[in-house]
C-alpha positions in Angstrom: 23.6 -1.0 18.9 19.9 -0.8 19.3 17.6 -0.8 15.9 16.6 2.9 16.7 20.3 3.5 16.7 21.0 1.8 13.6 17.9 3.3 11.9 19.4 6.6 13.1 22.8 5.8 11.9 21.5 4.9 8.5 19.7 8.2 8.1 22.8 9.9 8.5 24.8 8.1 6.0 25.9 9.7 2.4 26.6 8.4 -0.3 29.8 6.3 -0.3 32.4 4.9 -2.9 33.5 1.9 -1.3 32.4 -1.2 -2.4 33.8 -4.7 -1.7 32.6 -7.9 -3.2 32.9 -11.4 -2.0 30.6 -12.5 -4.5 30.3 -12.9 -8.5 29.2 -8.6 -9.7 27.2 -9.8 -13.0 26.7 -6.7 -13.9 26.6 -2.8 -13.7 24.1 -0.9 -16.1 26.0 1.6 -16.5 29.4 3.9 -14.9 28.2 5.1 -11.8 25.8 8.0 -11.5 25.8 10.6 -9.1 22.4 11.6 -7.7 22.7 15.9 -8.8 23.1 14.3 -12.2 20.3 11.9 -12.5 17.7 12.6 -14.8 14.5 10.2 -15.5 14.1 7.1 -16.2 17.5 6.5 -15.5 17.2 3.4 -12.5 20.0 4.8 -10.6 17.9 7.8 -9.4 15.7 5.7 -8.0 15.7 5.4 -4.0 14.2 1.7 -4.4 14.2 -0.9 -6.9 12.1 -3.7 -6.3 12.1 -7.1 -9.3 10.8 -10.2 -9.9 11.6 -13.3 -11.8 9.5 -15.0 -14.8 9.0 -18.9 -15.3 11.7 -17.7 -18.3 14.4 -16.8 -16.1 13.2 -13.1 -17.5 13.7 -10.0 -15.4 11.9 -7.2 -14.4 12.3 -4.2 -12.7 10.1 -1.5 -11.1 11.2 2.0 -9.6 10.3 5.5 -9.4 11.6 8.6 -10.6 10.3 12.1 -10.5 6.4 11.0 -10.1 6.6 8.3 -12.6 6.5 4.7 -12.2 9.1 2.6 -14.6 9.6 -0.8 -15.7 12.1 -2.6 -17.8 13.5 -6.3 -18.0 16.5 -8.3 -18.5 16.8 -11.5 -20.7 20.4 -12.1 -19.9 20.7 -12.2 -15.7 21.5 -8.0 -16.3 24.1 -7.7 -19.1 21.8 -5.9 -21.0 18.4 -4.0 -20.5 15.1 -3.1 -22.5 13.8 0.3 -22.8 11.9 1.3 -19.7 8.4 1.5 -19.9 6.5 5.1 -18.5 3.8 2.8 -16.2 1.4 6.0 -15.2 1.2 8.5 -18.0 0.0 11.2 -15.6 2.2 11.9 -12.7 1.5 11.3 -9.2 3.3 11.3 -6.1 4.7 7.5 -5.9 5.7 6.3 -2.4 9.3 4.4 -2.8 11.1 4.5 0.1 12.3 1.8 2.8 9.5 -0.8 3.2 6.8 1.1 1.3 7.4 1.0 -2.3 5.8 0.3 -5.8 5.8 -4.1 -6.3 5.6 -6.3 -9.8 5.0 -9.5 -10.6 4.5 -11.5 -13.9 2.6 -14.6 -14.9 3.4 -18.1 -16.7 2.6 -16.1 -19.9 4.1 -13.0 -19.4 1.2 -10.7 -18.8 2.8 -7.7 -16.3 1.6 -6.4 -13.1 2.2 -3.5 -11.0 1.0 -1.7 -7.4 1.8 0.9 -5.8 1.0 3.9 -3.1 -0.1 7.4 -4.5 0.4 9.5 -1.3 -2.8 12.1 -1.1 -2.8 15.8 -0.3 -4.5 14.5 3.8 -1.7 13.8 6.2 -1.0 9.9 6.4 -3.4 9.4 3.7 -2.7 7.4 -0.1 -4.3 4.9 -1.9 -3.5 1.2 -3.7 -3.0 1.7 -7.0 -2.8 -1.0 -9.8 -2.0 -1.5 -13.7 -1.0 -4.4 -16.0 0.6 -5.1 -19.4 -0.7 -7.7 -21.3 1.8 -9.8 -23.2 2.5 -8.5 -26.6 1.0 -4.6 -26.0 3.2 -1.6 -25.9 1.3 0.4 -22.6 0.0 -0.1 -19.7 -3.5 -0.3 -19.0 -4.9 3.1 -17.0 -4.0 3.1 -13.5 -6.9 2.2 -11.5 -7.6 2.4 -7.7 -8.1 -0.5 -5.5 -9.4 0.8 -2.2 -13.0 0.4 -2.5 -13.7 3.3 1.2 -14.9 6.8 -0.5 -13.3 8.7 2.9 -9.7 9.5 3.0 -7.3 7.1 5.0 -4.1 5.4 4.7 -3.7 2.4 2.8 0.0 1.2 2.2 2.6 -1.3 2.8 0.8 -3.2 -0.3 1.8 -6.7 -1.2 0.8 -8.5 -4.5 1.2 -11.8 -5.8 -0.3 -13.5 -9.0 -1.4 -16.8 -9.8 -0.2 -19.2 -13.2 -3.9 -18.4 -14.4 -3.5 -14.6 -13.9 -5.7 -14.0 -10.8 -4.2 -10.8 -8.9 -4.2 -10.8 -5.0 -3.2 -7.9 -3.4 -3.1 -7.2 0.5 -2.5 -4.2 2.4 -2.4 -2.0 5.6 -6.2 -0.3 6.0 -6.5 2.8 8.7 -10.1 3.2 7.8 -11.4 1.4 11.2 -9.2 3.5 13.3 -10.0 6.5 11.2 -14.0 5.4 11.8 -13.3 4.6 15.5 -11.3 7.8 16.3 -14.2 10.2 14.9 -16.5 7.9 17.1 -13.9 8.7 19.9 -13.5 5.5 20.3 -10.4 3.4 21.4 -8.8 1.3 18.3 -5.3 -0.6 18.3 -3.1 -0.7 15.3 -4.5 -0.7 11.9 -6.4 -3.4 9.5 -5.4 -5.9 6.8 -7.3 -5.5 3.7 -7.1 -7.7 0.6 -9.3 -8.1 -3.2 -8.4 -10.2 -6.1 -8.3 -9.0 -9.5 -9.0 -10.7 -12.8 -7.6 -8.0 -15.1 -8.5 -10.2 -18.4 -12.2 -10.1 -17.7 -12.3 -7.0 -16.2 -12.0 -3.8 -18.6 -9.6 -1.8 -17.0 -9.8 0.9 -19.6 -13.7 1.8 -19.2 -12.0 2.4 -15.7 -11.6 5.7 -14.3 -8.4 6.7 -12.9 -10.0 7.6 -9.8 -11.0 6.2 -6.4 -14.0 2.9 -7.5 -17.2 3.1 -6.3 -18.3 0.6 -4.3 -20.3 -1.0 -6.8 -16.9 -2.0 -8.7 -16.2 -5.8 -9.1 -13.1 -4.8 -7.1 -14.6 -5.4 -3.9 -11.7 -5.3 -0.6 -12.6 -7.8 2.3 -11.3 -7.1 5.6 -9.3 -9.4 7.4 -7.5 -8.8 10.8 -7.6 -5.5 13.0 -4.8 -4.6 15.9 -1.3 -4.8 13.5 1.6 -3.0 13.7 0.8 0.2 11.4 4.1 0.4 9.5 5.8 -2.7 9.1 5.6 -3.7 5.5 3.3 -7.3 5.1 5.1 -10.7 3.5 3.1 -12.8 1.0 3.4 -16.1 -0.1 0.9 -18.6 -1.7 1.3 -22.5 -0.2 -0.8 -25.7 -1.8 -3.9 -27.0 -0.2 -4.7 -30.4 0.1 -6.9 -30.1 -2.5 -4.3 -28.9 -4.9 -5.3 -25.1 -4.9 -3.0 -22.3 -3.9 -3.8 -20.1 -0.8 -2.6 -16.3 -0.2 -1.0 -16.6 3.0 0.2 -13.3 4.9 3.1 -12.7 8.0 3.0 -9.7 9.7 3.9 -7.7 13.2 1.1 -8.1 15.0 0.0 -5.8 18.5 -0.8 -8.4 21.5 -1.7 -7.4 24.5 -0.2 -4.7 26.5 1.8 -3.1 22.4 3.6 -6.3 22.4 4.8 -6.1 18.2 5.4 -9.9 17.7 4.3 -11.9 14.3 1.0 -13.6 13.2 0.4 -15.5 10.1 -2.9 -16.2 8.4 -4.3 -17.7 4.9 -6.4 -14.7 4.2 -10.2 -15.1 5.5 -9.1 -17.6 8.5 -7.8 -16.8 11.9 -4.2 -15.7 12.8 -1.8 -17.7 14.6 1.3 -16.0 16.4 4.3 -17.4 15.4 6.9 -15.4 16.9 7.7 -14.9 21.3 10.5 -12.5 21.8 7.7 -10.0 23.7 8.9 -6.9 21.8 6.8 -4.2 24.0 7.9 -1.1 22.0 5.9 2.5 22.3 6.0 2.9 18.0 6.1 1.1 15.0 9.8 -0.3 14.1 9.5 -0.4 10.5 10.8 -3.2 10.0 9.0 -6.3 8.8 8.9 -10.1 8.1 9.8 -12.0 5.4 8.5 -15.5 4.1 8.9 -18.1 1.4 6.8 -21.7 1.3 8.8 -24.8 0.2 6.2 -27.8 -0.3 3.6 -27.6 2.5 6.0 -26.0 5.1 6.4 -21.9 5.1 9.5 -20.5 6.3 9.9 -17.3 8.1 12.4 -14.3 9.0 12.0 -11.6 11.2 13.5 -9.2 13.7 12.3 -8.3 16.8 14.5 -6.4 19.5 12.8 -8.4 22.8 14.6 -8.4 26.5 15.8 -12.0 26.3 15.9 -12.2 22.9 16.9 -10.0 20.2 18.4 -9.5 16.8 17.6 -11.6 13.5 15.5 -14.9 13.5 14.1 -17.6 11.7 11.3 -20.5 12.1 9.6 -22.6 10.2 5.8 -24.5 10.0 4.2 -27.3 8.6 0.9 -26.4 9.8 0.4 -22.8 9.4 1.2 -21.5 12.7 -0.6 -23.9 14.8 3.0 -25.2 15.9 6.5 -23.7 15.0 9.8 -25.1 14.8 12.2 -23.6 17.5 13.6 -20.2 16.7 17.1 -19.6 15.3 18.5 -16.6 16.2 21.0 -15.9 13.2 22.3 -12.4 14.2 22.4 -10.3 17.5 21.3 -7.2 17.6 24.7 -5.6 18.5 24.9 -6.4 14.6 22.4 -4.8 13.5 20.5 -6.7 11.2 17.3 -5.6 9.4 15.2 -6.3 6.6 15.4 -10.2 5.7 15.1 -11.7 2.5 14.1 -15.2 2.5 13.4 -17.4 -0.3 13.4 -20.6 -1.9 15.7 -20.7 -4.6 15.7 -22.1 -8.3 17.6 -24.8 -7.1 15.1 -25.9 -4.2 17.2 -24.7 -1.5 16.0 -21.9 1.2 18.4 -18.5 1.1 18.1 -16.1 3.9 20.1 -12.7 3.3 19.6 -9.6 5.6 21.7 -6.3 6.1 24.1 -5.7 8.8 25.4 -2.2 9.6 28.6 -1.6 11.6 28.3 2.2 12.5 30.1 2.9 9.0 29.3 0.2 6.4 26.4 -1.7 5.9 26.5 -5.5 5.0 25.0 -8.6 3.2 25.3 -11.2 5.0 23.6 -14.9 3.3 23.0 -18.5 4.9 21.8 -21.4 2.9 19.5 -24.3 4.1 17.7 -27.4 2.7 14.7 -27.3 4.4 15.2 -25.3 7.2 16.4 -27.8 9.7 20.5 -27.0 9.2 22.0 -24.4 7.8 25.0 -23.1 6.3 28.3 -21.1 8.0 26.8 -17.1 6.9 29.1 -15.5 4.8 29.6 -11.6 4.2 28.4 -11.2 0.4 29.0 -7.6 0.1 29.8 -4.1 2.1 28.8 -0.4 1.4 30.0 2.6 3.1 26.9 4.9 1.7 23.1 4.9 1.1 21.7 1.7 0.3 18.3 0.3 -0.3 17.1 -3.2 1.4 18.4 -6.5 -0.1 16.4 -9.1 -2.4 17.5 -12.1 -3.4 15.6 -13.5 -6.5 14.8 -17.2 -7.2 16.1 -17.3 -10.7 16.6 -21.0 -12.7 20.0 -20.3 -13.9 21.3 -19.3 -10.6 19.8 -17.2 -7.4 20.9 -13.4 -7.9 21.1 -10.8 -4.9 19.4 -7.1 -5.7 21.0 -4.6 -3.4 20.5 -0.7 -5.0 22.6 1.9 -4.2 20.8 4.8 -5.3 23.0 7.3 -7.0 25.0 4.5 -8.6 24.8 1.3 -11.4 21.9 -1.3 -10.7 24.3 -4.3 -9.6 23.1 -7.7 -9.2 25.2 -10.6 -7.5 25.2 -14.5 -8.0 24.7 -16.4 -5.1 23.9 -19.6 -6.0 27.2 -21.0 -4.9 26.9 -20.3 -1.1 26.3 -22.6 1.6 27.8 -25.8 0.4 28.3 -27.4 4.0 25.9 -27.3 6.3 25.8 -27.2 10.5 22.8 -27.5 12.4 24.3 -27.0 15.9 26.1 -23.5 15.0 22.9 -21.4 15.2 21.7 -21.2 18.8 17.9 -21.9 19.1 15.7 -20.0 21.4 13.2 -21.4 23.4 10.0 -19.8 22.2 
């Protein structure tokens, strides 16, 4: 089955009732919860749930229901949960579906951040939107709006990470050049990579207005790369310098030559390097994109592509940020149907790689385990679903890596995984020649 297929197939699933677990079920926040009964902020009527981890082994979750943008945490790997917290006071229209949804992250002190799309009245047009909560404070601060362009355009697919000192970086997909160029009449590939750091500490958010910034705000977006894939969602990662700093780097599909969608990665303000050579030439954006996690030095990367020689799920690694990569490992054909990777490096130092299968009636988690990339592990089935489902997340957590697979319409379930992967072959993954 092709990924149009299985993109096809999935849109015609409904919701299910069987689920079988090969793993650990932690926990289930509630009984099961059909969808014509939901009723904010309750997570399960959220399409998408996206979480993070804190240094504490805290954590938190982010969805959306009815316009509103939620957050609540778990201190006890989800037996119990706080109260959510309303993140917007007035509601807009939140994008939280598939690859585009709302992201969070917290700091070494436990300061609380949150982005996310608000979709405009224009036809393929929203903006980034971002709020915090500092440690110890009730509400968040007034959403504010990141893209600094006055015209309408689409800004999306936003990725954010923060560092231990509480510096924002947030990156997104910008059609505002090939908005510009098409009123010029002018030929333009793709869309643009954008990207701005906040400080919210020194900057007061509340003086803000919830309203798109002029261009003399301090947050200031820099362009990086035109000519990439328009609807793929961005991975983000941050990896060491030499001189002991931490740098934003950013995978993504990437348009070479004649609309061939393959992957570049980049430390933001330096030049790309391709890093993946199936030559996907595909008329269309796949919606489907990369996933990353840096171990040391090295940064280790997940992707699919559907090529002519080469197609399915894969995986590659490099020590020198793109300038060579390790052969690829194809871990799943595309007859399989795999989609939307997961890659991490786990609390206990060791990479995990989990992606969905789907089988033309239930979807699957499948996870492999790897020290370093080199080997890895026999995959094992964690999990099946015959219904909806949104896209696995594992999360690096120091008491034991959880999985986060949401089934909308039903109990937020997270599953240990920590115990996977104990032996580990390097010949029973077959490499492709890139």
């Amino acid at each position: 089955m092709s990924y149009m297929q299985y993109y096809f197939c999935r849109m015609l699933n409904v919701i299910g009732v069987v689920m079988v677990c090969f793993a650990v079920i932690l926990t289930e926040s509630a009984a099961s919860t059909t969808m014509e009964h939901c009723e904010a902020p309750n997570i399960a009527c959220a399409k998408t749930v996206t979480a993070t981890v804190s240094p504490t082994g805290r954590i938190l979750f982010a969805w959306t229901v009815d316009d509103y943008l939620y957050v609540n945490y778990s201190d006890d790997r989800g037996k119990t949960f706080s109260r959510p917290i309303n993140v917007n006071r007035t509601p807009e229209k939140v994008a939280a579906r598939g690859e585009k949804r709302p992201k969070i992250a917290v700091d070494s002190t436990g300061n609380i951040y949150v982005s996310w799309i608000k979709k405009l009245p224009q036809k393929w047009t929203s903006n980034i939107r971002f709020s915090w909560l500092k440690a110890g404070e009730a509400t968040f601060s007034p959403p504010i709006t990141v893209n600094d362009d006055t015209e309408p355009a689409g800004h999306s697919f936003n990725e954010m990470m923060v560092s231990d000192h509480g510096e924002v970086t947030l990156v997104w997909l910008d059609s505002r050049h090939s908005r510009a160029a098409k009123k010029r009449g002018e030929p333009f590939v793709g869309s643009s990579i954008y990207w701005t750091t906040i400080n919210p500490s020194s900057l007061n958010l509340s003086s803000l207005k919830p309203l798109p910034l002029s261009e003399s705000t301090t947050l200031k977006n820099t362009p990086y790369v035109n000519g990439n894939c328009v609807c793929c969602r961005l991975a983000l990662t941050q990896r060491e310098t030499k001189e002991g700093e931490l740098a934003p780097v950013v995978m993504w599909r990437h348009i070479f030559g004649d609309n061939v969608r393959d992957h570049a990665l980049g430390v933001l303000g330096e030049p790309l390097r391709r890093v993946s050579f199936e030559q996907w030439k595909v008329e269309g954006c796949p919606h489907h994109g990369p996933s990353i996690s840096a171990q040391d030095q090295r940064i280790h990367m997940s992707w699919f592509n559907d090529g002519p020689n080469a197609s399915g799920l894969f995986y590659a690694y490099t020590d020198n940020l793109g300038e060579t990569v390790s052969p690829a490992f194809h871990f799943s054909k595309s007859t399989e149907s795999p989609g939307h990777p997961s890659l991490i490096t786990g609390g206990d130092g060791k990479l995990k790689l989990a992606w969905q299968t789907f089988d033309g009636t239930q979807s699957g988690i499948s996870i492999t385990i790897s020290a370093q990339g080199e080997q890895w592990s026999d995959v094992k089935v964690v999990t099946t679903f015959s219904g909806k489902t949104d896209y696995p997340f594992l999360l690096a957590h120091p008491d034991g890596d959880l999985l986060l697979w949401h089934k909308p319409g039903h109990a937020l379930t997270l599953i240990d995984v920590s115990q996977y992967g104990e032996t580990q072959h390097g010949e029973t993954r077959k490499k492709v020649a890139q």
